[in-house]
DSSP file (Angstrom, degrees, kcal/mol; ACC not computed):
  #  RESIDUE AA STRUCTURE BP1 BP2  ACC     N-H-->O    O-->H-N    N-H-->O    O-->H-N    TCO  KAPPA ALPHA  PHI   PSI    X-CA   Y-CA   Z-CA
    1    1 A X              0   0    0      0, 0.0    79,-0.7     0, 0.0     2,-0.4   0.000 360.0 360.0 360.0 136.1   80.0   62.8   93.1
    2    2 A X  E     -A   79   0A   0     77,-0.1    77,-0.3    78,-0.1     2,-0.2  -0.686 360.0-172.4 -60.2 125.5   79.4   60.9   96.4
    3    3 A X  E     -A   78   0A   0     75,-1.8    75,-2.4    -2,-0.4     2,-0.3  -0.670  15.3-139.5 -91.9-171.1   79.0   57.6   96.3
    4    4 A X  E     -A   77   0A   0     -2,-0.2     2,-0.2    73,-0.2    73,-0.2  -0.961  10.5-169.2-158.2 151.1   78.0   54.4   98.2
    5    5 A X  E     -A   76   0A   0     71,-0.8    71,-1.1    -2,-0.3     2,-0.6  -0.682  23.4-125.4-122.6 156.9   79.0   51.1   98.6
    6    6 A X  E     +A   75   0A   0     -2,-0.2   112,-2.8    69,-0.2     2,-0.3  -0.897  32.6 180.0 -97.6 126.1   77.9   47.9  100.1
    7    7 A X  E     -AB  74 117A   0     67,-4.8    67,-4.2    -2,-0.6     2,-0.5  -0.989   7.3-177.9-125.2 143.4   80.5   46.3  102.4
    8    8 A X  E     -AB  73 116A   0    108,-1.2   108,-2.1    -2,-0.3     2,-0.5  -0.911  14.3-155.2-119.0 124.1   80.3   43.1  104.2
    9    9 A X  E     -AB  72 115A   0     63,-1.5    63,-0.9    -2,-0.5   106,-0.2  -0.556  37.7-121.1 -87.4 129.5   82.9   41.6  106.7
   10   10 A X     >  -     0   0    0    104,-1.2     4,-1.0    -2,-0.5     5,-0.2   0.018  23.7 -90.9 -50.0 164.6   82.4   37.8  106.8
   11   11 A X  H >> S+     0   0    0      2,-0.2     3,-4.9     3,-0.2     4,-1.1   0.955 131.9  42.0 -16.5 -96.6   81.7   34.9  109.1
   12   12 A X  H 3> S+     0   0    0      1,-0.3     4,-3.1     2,-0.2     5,-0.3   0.718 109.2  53.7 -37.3 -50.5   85.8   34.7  109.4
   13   13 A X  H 34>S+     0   0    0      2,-0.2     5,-1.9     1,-0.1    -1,-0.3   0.809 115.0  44.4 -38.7 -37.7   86.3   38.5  109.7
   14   14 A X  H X<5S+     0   0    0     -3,-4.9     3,-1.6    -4,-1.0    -2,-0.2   0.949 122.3  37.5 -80.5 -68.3   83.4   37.9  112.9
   15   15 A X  H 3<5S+     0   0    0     -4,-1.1    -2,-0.2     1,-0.3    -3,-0.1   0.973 112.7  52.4 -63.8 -61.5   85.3   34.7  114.4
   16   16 A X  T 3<5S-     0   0    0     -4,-3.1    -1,-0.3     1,-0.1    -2,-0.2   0.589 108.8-120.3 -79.5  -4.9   88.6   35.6  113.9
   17   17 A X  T < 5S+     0   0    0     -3,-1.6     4,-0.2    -5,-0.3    -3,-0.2   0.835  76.5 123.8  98.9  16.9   88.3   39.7  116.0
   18   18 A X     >< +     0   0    0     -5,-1.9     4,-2.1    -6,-0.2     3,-0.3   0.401  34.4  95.2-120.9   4.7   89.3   41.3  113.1
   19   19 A X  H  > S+     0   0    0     -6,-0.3     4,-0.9     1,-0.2     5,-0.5   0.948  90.7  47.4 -63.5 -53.8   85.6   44.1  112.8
   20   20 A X  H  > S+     0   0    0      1,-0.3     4,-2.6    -3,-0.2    -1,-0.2   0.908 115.5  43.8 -83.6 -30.0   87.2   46.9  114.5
   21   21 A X  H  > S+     0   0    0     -3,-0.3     4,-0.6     2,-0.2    -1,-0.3   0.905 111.3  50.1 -81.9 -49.8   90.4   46.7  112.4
   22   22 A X  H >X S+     0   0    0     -4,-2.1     3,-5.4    -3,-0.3     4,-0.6   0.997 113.0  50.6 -63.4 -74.1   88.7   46.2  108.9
   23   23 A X  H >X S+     0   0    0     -4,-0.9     3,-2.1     1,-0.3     4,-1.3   0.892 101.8  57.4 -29.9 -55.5   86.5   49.3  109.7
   24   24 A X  H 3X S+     0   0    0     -4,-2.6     4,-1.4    -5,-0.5    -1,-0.3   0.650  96.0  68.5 -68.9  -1.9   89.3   51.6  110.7
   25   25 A X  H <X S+     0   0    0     -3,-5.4     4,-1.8    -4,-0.6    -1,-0.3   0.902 107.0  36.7 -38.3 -61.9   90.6   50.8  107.3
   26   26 A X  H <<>S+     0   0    0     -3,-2.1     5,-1.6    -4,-0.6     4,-0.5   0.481 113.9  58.6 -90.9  -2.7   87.7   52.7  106.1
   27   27 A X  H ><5S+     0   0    0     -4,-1.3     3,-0.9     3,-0.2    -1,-0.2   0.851 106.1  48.9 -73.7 -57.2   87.8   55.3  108.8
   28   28 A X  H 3<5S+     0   0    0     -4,-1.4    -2,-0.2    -5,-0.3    -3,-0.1   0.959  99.7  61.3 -84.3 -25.1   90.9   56.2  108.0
   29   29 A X  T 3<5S-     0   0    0     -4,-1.8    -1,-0.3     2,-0.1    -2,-0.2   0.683 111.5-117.1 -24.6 -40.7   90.5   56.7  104.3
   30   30 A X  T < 5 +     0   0    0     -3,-0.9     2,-0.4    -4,-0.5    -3,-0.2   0.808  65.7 145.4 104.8  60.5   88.3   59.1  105.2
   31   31 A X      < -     0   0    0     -5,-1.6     2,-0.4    47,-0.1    -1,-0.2  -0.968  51.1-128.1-101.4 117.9   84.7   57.4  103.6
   32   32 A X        -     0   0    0     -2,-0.4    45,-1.9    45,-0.2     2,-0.3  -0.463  23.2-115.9 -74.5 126.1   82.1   58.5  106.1
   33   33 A X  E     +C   76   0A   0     -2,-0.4    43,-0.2    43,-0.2     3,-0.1  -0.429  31.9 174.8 -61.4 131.2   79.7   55.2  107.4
   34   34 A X  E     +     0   0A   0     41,-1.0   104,-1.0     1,-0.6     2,-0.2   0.636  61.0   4.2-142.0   5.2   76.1   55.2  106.6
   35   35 A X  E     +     0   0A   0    102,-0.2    40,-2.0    40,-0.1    -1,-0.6  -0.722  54.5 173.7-175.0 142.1   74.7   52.1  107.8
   36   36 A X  E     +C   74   0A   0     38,-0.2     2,-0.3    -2,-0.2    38,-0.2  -0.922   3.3 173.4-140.2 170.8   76.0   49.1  109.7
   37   37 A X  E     -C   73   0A   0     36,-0.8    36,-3.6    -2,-0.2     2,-0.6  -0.891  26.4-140.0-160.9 142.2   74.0   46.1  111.0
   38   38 A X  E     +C   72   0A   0     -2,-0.3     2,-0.2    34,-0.3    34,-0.2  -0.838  42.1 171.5-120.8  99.0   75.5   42.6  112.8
   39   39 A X  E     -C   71   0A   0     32,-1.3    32,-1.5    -2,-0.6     2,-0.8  -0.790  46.9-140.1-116.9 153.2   73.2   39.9  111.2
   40   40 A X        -     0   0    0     -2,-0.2    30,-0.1    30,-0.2     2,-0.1  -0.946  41.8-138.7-116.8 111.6   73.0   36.3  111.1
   41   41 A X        -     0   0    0     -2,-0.8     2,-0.4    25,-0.4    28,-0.0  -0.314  17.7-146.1 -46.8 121.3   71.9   35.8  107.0
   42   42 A X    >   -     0   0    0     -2,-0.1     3,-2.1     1,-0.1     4,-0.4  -0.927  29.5 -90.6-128.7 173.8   69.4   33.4  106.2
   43   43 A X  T 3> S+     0   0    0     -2,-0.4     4,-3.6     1,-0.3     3,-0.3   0.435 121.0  50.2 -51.7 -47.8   68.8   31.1  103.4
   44   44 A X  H 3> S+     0   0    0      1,-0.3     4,-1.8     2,-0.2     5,-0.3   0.840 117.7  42.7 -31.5 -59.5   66.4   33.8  101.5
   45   45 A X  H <> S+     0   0    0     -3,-2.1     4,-1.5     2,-0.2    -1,-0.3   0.772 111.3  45.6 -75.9 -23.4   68.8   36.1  101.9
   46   46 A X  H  > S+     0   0    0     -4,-0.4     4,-4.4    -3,-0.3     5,-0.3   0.951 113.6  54.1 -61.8 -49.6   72.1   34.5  101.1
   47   47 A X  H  X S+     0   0    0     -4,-3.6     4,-1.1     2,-0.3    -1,-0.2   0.870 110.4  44.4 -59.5 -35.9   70.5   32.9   98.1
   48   48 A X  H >< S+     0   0    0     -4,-1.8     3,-0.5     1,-0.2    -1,-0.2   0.924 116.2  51.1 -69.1 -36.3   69.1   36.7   96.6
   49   49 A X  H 3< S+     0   0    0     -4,-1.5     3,-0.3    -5,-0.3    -2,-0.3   0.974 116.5  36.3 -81.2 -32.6   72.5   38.1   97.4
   50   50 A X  H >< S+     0   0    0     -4,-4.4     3,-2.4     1,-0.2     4,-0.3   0.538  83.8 127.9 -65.0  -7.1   74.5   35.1   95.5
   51   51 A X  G X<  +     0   0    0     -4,-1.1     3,-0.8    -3,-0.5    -1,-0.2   0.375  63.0  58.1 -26.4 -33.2   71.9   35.0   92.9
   52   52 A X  G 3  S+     0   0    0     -3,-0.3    -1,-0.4     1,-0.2    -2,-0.1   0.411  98.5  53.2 -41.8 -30.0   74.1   35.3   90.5
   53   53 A X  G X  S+     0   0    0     -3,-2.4     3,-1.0    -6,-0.2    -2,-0.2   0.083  73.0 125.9-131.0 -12.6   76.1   32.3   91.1
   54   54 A X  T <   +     0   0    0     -3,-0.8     2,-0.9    -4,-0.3     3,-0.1  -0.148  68.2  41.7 -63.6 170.3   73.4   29.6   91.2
   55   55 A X  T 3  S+     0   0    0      1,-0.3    -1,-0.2     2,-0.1    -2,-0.1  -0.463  97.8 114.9 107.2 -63.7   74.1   26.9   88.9
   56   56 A X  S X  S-     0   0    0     -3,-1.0     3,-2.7    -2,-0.9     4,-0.5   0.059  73.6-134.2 -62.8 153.8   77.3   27.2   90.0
   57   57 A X  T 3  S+     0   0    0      1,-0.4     4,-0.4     2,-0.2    -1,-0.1   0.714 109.8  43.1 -99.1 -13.3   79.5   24.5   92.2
   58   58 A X  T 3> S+     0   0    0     -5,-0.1     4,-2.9     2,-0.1    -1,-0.4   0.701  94.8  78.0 -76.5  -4.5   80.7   27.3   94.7
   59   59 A X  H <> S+     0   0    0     -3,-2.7     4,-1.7     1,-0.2    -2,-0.2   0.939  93.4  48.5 -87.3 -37.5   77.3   28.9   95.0
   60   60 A X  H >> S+     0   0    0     -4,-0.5     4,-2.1     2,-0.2     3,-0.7   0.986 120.0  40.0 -51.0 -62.7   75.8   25.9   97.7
   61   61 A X  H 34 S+     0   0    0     -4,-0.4     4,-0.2     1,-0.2    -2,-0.2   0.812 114.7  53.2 -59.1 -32.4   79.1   26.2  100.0
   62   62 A X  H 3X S+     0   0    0     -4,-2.9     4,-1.9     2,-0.1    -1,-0.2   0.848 110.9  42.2 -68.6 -29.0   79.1   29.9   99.6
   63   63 A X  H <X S+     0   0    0     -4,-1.7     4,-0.9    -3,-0.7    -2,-0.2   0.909 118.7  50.1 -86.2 -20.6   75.3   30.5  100.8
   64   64 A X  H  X S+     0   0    0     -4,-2.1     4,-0.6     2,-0.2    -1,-0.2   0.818 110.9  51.0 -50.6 -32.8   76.2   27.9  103.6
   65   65 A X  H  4 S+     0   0    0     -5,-0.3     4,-0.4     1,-0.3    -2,-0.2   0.948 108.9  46.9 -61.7 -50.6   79.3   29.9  104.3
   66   66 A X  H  < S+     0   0    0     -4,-1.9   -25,-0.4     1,-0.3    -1,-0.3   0.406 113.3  48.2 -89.6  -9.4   77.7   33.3  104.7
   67   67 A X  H  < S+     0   0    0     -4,-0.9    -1,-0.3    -5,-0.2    -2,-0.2   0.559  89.2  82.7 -87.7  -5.5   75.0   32.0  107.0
   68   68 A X  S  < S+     0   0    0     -4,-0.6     2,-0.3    -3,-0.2    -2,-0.2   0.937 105.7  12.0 -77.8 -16.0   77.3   29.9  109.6
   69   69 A X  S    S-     0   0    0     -4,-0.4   -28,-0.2   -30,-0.0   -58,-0.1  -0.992  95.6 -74.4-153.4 158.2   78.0   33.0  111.4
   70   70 A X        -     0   0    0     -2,-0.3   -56,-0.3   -30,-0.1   -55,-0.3  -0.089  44.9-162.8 -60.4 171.0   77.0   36.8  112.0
   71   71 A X  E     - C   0  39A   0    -32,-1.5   -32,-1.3   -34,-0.1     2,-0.6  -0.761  16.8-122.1-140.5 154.0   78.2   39.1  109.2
   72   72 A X  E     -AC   9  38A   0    -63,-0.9   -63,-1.5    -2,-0.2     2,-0.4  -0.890  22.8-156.0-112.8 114.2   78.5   42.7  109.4
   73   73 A X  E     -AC   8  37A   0    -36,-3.6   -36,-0.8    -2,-0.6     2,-0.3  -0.662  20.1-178.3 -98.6 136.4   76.6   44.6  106.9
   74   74 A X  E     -AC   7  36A   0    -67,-4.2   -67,-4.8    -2,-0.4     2,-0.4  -0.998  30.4-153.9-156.3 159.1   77.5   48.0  105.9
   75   75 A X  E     +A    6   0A   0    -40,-2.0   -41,-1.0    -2,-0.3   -69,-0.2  -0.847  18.3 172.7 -83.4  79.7   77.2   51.4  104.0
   76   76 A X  E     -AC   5  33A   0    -71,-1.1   -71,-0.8    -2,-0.4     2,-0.5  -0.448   5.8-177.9 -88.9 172.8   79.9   53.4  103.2
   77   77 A X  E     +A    4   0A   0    -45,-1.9   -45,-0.2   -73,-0.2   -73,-0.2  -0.941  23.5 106.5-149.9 157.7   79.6   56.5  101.0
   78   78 A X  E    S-A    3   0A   0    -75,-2.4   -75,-1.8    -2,-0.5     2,-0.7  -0.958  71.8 -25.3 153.0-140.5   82.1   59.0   99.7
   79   79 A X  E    S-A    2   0A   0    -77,-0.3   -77,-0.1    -2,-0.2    -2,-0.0  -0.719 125.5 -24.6 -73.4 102.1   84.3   60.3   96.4
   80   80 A X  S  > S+     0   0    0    -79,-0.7     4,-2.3    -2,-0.7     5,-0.2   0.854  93.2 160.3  53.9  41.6   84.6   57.0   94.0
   81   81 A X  H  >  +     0   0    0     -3,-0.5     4,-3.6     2,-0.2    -2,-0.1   0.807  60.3  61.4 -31.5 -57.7   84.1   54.6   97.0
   82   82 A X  H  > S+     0   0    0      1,-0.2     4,-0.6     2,-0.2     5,-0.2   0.990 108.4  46.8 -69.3 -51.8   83.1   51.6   95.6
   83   83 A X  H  > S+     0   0    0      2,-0.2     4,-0.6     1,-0.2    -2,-0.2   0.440 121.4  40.6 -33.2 -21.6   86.8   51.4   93.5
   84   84 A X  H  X S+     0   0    0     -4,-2.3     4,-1.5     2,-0.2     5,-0.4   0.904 108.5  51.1 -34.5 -72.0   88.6   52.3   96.6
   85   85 A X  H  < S+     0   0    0     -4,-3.6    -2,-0.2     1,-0.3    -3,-0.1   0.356 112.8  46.8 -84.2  -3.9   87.0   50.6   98.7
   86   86 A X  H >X S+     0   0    0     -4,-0.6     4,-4.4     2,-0.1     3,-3.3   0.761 115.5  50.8 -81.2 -55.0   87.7   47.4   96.2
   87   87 A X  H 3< S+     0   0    0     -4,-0.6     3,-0.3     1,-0.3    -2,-0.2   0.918 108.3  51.4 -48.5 -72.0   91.7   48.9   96.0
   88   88 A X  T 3< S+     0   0    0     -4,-1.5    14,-2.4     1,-0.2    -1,-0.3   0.649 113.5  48.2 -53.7  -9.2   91.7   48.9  100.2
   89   89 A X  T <4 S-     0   0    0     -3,-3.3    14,-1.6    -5,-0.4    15,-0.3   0.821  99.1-145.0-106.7 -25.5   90.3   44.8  100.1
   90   90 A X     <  -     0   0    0     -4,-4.4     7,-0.1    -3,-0.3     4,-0.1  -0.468  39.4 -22.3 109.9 159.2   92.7   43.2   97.6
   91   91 A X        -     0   0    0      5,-0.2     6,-0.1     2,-0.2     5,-0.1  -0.161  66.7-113.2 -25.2 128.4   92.6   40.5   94.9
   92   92 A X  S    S+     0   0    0      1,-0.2     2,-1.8     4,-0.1    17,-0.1   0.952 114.4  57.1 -21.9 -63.1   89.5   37.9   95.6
   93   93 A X  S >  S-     0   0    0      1,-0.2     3,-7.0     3,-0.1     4,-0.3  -0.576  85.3-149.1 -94.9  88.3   92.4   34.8   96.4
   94   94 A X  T 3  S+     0   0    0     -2,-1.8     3,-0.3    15,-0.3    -1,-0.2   0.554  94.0  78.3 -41.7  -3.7   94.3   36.7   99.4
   95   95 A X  T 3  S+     0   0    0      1,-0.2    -1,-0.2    13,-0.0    -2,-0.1   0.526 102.9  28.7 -66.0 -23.1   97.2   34.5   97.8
   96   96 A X  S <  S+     0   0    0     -3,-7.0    -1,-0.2    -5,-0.1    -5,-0.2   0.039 101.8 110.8-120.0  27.3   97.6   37.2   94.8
   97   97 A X  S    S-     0   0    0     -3,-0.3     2,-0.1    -4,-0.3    -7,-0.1  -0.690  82.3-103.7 -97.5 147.1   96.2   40.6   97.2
   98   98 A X        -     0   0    0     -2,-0.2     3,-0.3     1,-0.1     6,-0.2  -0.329  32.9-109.4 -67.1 154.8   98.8   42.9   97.9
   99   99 A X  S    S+     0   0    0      1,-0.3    -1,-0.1    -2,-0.1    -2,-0.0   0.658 117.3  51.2 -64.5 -11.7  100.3   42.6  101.8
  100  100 A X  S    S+     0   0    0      5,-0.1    -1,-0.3     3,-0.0     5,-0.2   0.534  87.8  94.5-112.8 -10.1   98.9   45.6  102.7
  101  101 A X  S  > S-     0   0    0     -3,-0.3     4,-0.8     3,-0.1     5,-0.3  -0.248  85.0-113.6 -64.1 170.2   95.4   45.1  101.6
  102  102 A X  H >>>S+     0   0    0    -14,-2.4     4,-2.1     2,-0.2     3,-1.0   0.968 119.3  54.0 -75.2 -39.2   92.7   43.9  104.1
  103  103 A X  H 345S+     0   0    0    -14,-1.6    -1,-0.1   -15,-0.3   -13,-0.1   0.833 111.4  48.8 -51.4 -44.9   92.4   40.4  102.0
  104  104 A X  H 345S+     0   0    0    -15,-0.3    -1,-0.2    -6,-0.2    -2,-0.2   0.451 116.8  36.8-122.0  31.3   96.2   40.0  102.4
  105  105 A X  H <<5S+     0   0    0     -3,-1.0    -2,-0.2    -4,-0.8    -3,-0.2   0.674 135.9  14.0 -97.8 -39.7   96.5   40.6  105.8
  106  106 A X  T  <5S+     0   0    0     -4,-2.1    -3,-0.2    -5,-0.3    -2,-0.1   0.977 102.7  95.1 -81.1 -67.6   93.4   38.9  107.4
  107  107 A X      < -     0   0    0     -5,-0.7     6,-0.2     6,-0.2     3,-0.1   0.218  47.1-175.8 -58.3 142.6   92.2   36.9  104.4
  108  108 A X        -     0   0    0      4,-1.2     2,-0.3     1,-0.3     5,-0.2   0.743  66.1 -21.4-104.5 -19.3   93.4   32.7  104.3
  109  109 A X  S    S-     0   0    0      3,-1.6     3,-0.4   -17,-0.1   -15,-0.3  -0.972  77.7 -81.3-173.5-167.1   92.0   31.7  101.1
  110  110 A X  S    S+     0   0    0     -2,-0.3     3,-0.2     1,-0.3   -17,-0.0   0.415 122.2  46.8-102.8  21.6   89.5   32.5   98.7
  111  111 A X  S    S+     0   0    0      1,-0.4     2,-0.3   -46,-0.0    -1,-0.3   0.346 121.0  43.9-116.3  -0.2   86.4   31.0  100.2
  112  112 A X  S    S+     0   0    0     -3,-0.4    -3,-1.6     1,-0.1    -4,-1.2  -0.749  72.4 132.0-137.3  91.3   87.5   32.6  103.5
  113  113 A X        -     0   0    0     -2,-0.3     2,-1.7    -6,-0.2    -6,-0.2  -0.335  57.9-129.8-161.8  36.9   88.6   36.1  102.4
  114  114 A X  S    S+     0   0    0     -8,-0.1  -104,-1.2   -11,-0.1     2,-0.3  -0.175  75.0  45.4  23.7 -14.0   86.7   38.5  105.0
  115  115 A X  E     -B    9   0A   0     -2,-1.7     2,-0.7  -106,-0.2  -106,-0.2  -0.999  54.7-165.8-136.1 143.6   85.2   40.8  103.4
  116  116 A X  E     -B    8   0A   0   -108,-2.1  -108,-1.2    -2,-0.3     2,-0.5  -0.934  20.7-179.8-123.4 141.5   82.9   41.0  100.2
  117  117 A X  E     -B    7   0A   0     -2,-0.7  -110,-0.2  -110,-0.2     2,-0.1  -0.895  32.5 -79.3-129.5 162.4   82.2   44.5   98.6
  118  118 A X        -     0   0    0   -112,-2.8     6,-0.1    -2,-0.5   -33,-0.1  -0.460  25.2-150.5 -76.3 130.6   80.2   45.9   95.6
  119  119 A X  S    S-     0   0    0     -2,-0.1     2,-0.2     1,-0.0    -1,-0.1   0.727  71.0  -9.9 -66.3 -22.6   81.5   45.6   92.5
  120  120 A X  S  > S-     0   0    0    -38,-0.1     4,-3.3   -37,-0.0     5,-0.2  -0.727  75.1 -89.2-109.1 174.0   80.0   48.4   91.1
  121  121 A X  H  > S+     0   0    0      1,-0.3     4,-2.5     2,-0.3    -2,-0.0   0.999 127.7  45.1 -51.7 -66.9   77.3   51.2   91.7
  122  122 A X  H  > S+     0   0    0      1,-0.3     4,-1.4     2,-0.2    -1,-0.3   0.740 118.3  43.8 -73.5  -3.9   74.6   49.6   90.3
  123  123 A X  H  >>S+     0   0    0      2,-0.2     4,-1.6     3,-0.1     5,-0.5   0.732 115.4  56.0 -82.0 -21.6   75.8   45.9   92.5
  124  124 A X  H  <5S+     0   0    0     -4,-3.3    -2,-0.2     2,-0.2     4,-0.2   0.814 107.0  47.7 -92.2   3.3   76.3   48.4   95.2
  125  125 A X  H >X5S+     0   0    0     -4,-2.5     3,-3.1    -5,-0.2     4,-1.0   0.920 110.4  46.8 -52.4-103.1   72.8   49.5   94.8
  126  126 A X  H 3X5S+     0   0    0     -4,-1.4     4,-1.8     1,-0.2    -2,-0.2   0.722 112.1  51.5 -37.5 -30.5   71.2   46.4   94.7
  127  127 A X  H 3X5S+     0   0    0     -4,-1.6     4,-1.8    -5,-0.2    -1,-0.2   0.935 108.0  49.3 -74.0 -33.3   73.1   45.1   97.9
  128  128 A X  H <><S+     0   0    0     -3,-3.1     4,-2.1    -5,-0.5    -1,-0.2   0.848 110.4  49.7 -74.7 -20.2   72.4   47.9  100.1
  129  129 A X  H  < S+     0   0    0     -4,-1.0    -1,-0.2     2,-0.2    -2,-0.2   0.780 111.8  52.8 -95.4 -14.0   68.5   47.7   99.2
  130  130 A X  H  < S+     0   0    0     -4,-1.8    -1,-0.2    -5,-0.3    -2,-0.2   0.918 124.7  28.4 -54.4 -35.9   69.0   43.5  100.1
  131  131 A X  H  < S+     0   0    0     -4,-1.8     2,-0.4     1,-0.2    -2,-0.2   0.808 125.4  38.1-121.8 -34.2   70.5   44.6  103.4
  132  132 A X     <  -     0   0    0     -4,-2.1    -1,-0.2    -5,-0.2     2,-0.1  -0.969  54.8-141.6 -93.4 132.9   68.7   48.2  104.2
  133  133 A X    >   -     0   0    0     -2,-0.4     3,-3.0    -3,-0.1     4,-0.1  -0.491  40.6-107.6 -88.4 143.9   65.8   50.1  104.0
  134  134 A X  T 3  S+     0   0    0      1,-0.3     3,-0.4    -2,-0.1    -1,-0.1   0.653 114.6  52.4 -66.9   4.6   66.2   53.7  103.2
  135  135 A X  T 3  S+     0   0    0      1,-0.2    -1,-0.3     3,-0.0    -3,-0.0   0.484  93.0  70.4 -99.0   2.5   65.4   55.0  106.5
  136  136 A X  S <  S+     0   0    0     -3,-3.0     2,-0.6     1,-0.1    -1,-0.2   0.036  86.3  93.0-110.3  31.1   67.9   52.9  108.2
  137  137 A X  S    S-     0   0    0     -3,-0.4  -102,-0.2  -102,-0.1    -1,-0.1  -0.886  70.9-136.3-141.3 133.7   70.6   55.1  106.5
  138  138 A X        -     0   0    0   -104,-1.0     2,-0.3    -2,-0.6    -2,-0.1  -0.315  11.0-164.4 -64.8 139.8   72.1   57.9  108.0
  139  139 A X        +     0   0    0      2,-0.0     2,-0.3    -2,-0.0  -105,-0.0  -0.857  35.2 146.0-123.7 141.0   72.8   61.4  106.1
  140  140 A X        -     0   0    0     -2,-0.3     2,-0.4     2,-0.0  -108,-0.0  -0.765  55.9-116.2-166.6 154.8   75.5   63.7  108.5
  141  141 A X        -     0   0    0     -2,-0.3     2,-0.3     4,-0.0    -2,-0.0  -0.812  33.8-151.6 -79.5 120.2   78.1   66.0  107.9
  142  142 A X    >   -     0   0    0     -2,-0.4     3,-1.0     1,-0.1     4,-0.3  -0.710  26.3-109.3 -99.8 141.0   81.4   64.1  109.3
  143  143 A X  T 3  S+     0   0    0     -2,-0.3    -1,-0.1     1,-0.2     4,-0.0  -0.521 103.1  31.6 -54.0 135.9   84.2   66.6  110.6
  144  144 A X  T >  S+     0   0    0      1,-0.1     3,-3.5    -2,-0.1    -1,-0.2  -0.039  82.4 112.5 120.0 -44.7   87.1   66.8  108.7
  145  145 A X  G X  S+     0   0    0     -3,-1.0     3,-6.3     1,-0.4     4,-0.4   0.844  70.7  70.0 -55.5 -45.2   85.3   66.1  105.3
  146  146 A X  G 3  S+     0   0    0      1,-0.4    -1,-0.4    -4,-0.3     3,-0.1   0.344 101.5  42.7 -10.2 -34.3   86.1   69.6  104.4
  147  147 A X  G <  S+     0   0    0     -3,-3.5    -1,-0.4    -2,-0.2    -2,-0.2   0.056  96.1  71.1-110.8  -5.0   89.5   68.8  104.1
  148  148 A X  S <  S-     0   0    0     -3,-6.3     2,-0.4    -4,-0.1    -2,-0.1   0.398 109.3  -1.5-102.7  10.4   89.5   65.5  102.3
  149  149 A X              0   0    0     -4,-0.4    -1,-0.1    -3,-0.1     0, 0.0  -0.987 360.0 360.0-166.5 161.4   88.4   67.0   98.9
  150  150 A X              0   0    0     -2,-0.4    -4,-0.1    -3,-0.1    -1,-0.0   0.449 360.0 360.0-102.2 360.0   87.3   70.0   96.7
């Protein structure tokens, strides 16, 4: 079964040059793109997408975090995505991510850790319907896929 996941590359991922690289992570995996947008989050939004987290003493520094600078919001789809696509970013605290994940090459600590993805379906639901509408996501047949699965 196809699925799809919410990824967003951070503020740091943005400042620090590191969007083309992160993506071609998921390029070469071979999970097909299915929405992207480069947005600067504001309060409304930070706060529904941490929603989870009030109460808590990161959750003010996190919605601060994720507004100071664009973010890139995106869709990927393909065979068990979002669990990949958690396996390709690494451990939360890029201090315990393997060296070859995106978290523990790019990421510097764990409030600056470049990417966030859904943990599951149903978070990677709800995140894509924070950050997209259903027409602003794309359906195509990719070359190749033929060959990355039965």
């Amino acid at each position: 079964m196809m699925e799809k996941t919410f990824l967003m590359l951070k503020p740091d991922a943005v400042q620090r040059g590191f969007v083309g690289e992160i993506i071609s992570t998921f390029e070469k995996k071979g999970f097909k793109l299915a929405g992207m947008k480069f947005i600067q989050v504001d309060r409304a939004l930070a706060e529904e997408h941490y929603a989870e987290h009030k109460g808590k003493g990161f959750f003010e520094p996190t919605v601060e975090y994720i507004m100071s600078s664009p973010v890139v919001a995106m869709v990927w789809q393909g065979k068990n995505v979002v669990a990949l696509a958690r396996e390709l970013m690494g451990a939360t605290n890029p201090a315990n991510a393997n060296p070859g994940s995106i978290r523990g090459r790019y990421g510097m600590d764990i409030s600056r850790n470049v990417i966030h993805g859904s943990d599951s379906v149903t978070s990677a639901e709800r995140e894509i319907s924070l950050y997209f509408k259903p027409e602003e996501l794309v359906e195509y047949t990719k070359a190749g896929d033929e060959w990355l699965s039965e």
